[in-house]
N, C-alpha and C positions, 0 to 999 in steps of 0.2 A: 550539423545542428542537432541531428536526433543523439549523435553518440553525444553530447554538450548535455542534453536534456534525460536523456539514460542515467550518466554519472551524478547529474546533479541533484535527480528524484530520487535517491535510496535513501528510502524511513522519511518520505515525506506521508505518506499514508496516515499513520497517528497522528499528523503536527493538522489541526484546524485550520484553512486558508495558505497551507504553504505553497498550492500548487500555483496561486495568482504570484507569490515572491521571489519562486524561482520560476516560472515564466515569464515576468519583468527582467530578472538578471540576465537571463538567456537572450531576452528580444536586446537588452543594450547592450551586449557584449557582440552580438552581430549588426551593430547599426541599424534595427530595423526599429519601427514607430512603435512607442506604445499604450497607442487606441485602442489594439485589438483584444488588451486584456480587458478593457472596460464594456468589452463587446459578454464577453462571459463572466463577468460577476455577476451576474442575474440566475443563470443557472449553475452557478458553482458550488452553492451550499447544495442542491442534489446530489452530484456528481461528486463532492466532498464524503457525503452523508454512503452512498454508493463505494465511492473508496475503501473505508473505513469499515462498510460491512466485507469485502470482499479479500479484505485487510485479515480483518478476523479470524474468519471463515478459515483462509491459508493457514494462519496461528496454530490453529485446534487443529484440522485435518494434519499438520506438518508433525506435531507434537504425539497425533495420537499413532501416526506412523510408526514415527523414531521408536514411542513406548513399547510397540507391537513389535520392533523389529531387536531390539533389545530383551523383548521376552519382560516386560513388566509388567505392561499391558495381557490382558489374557485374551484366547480368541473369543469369540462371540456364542455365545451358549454353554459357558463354561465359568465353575467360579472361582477366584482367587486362591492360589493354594498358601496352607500356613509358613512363614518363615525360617 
């Protein structure tokens, strides 16, 4: 089930509410009830909202890596040289 829900969450982060859609898919594709999603829609807009920041965050820190690691990005205390 967690390898089901691994595969199925990539780039649900961006999508608003996707985690309730593919957590319904995943609970009826293992026969199990699904009460338990209606147990956290109260607290999913949080955890949504959470997501998305942490989402981000990944974004920019990935980006500014790659930048830094290609030499585009310049280090820190130092400024851009002319082209």
């Amino acid at each position: 089930m967690l390898l089901t829900l691994m595969l199925t969450s990539k780039g649900m982060a961006g999508i608003p509410r996707a985690s309730q859609v593919i957590l319904a898919g995943t609970l009826v594709s293992f026969d199990l009830p699904l009460e338990g999603v209606l147990l956290i829609i109260g607290v999913d807009e949080l955890m949504d909202m959470a997501r998305t920041t942490v989402n981000l965050v990944g974004n920019c820190l990935a980006t500014a890596v790659v930048a830094r690691w290609e030499g585009v990005f310049p280090p820190t205390g130092t400024t851009p040289s002319e082209p």
